[in-house]
matplotlib code that plots the C-alpha trace (Angstrom):
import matplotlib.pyplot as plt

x = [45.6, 45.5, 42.9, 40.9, 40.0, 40.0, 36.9, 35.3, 35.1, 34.0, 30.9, 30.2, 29.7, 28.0, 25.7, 24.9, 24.1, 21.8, 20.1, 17.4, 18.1, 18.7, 15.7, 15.6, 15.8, 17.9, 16.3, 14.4, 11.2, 11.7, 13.6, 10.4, 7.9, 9.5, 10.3, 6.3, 5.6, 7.9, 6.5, 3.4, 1.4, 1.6, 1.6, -1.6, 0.3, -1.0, 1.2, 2.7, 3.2, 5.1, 7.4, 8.4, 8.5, 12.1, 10.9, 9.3, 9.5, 10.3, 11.2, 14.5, 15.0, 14.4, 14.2, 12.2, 9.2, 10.0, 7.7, 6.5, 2.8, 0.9, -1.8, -5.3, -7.0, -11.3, -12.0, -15.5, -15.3, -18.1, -16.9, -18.5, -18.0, -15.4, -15.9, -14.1, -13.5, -15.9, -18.9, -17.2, -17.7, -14.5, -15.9, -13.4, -13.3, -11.6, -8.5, -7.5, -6.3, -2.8, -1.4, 2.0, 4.3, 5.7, 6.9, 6.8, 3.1, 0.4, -1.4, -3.9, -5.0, -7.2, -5.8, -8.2, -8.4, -10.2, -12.4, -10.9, -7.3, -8.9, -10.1, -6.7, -4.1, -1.1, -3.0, -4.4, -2.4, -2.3, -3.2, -4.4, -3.3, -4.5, -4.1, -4.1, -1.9, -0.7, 1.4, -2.0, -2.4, 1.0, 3.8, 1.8, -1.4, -4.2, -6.6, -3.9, -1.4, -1.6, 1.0, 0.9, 1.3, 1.2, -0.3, 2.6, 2.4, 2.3, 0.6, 3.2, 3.7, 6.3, 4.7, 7.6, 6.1, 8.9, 7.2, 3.7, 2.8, -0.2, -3.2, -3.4, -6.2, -3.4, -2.1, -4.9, -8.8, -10.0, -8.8, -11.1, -9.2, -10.2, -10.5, -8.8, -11.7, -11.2, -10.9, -7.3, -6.2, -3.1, -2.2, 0.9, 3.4, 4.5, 7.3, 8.5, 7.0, 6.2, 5.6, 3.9, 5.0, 7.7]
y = [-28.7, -25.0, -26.3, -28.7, -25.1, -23.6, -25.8, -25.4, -21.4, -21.6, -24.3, -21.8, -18.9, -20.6, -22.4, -18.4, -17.3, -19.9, -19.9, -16.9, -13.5, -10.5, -8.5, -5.1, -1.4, 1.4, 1.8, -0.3, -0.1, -0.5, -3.5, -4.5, -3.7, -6.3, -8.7, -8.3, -8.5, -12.0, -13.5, -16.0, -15.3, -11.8, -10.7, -9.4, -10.7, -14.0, -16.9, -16.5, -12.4, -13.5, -16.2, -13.9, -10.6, -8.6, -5.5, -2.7, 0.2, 3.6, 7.2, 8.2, 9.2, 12.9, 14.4, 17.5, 14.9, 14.6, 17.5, 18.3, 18.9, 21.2, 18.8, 19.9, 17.0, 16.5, 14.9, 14.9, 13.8, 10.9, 7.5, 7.2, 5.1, 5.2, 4.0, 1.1, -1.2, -3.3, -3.8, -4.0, -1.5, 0.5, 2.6, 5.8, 9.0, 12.0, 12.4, 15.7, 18.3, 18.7, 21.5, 21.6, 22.8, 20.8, 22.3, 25.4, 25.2, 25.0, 21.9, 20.2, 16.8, 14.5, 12.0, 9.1, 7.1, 3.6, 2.0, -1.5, 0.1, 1.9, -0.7, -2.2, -2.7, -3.3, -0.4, 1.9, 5.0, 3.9, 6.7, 6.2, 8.8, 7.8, 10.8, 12.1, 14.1, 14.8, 11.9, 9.5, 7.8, 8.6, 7.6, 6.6, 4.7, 6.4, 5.5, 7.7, 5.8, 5.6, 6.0, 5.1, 7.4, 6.9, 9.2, 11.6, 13.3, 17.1, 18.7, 18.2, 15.2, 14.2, 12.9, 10.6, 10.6, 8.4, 5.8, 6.2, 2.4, 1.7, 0.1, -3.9, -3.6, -2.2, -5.5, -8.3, -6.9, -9.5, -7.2, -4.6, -1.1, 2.2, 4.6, 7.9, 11.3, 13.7, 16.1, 14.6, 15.6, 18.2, 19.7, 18.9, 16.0, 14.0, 11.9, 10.2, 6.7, 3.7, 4.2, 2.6, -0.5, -0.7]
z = [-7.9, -9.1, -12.1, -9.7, -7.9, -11.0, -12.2, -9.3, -9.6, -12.8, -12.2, -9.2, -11.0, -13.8, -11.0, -9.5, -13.1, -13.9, -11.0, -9.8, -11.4, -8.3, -7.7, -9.6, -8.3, -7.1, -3.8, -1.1, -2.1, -5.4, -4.9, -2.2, -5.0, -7.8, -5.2, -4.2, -7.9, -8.4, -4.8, -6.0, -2.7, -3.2, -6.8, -8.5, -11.7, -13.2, -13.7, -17.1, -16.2, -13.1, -14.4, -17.3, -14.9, -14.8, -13.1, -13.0, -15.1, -12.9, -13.0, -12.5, -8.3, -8.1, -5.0, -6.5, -5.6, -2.2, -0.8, 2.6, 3.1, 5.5, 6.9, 8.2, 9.9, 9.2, 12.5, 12.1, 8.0, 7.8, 6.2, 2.3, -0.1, -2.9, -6.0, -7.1, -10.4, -9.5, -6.8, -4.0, -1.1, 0.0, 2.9, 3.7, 5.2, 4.1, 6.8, 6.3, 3.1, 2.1, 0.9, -1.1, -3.5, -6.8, -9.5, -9.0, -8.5, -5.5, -5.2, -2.6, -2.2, 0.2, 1.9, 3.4, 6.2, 5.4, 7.9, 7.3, 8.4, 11.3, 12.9, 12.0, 15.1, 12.7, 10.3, 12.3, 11.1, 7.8, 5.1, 1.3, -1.0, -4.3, -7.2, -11.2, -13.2, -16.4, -17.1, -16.8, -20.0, -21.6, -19.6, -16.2, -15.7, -17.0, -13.9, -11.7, -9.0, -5.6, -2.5, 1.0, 4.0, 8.0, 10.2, 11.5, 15.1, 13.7, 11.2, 8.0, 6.3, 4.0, 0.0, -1.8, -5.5, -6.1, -4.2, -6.7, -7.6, -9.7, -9.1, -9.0, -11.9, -14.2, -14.1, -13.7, -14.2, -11.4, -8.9, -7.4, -7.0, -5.8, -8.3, -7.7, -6.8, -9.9, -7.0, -6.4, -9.8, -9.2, -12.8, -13.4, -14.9, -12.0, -13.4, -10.1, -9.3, -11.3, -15.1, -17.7, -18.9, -21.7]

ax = plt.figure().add_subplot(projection="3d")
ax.plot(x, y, z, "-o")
ax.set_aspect("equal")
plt.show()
């Protein structure tokens, strides 16, 4: 009897190992990004990417990147459109400056408001804050990352570089991305977020 259950444990755990791999990442949204990444109707990866995808590569957590932000709203900003990777039109508006400090340094960045989201109800407060820095093109995507904000109710806002994802064009060219104002280029390394791959 003891070896009849004995069997059976073992073909369990052989059935678990053989069977899908646990999503990767120390925190939530890491763990949400690669399961985005592995999900067929989400990822910008093509087939043969995504069947042979593990993770993504990331920064060690460091709460040095969490920062809060002094924001000063541009009501009356017009909508203009942003450049992207390819012809499509990606109409925004500057929603307000940010000012913060990150190693050691100031820095200020714009944060937009897209007119897609805006007309949005499930995206109405939803903020785009794409930027550059010094990592671009060694350990980070050279066209800069991006990370996404929500409207808050006062005048700070918190920035979680940890949360930096790249564009979908870093992984499939079929996508049409943003690409980052050189006015959001703070000088300095920001090595929080997702990196290059391996």
């Amino acid at each position: 009897m003891d070896r009849f259950f004995s069997l059976i444990i073992i073909f369990f755990f052989i059935g678990c190992d053989s069977g899908k791999q646990p999503i990767q990442g120390k925190t939530d949204w890491q763990r949400d990004l690669n399961a985005m990444f592995k999900d067929a109707s989400r990822s910008p990866l093509s087939d043969s990417d995504r069947k042979s995808f593990k993770g993504l590569p990331f920064f060690p957590i460091d709460s040095n990147y969490i920062v809060k932000a002094d924001l000063k709203r541009t009501p009356d900003s017009p909508f203009f459109r942003m450049k992207t990777s390819t012809d499509d039109i990606n109409m925004e508006r500057v929603y307000g400056i940010l000012n913060f400090e990150l190693n050691g340094q100031a820095h200020q960045l714009e944060v937009y408001q897209g007119e897609e989201a805006l007309n949005s109800m499930d995206n109405k407060d939803y903020l785009f804050l794409p930027f550059l820095d010094d990592t671009n093109a060694e350990t980070t995507y050279g066209g800069g990352r991006y990370i996404d904000l929500r409207i808050p109710e006062r005048d700070t806002i918190i920035i979680d570089f940890n949360k930096a994802y790249n564009p979908y064009c870093a992984y499939n060219e079929n996508y049409s991305c943003p690409i980052v104002p050189r006015k959001n280029y703070i000088e300095t390394a920001v090595e929080a977020g997702v990196k290059l791959e391996n």
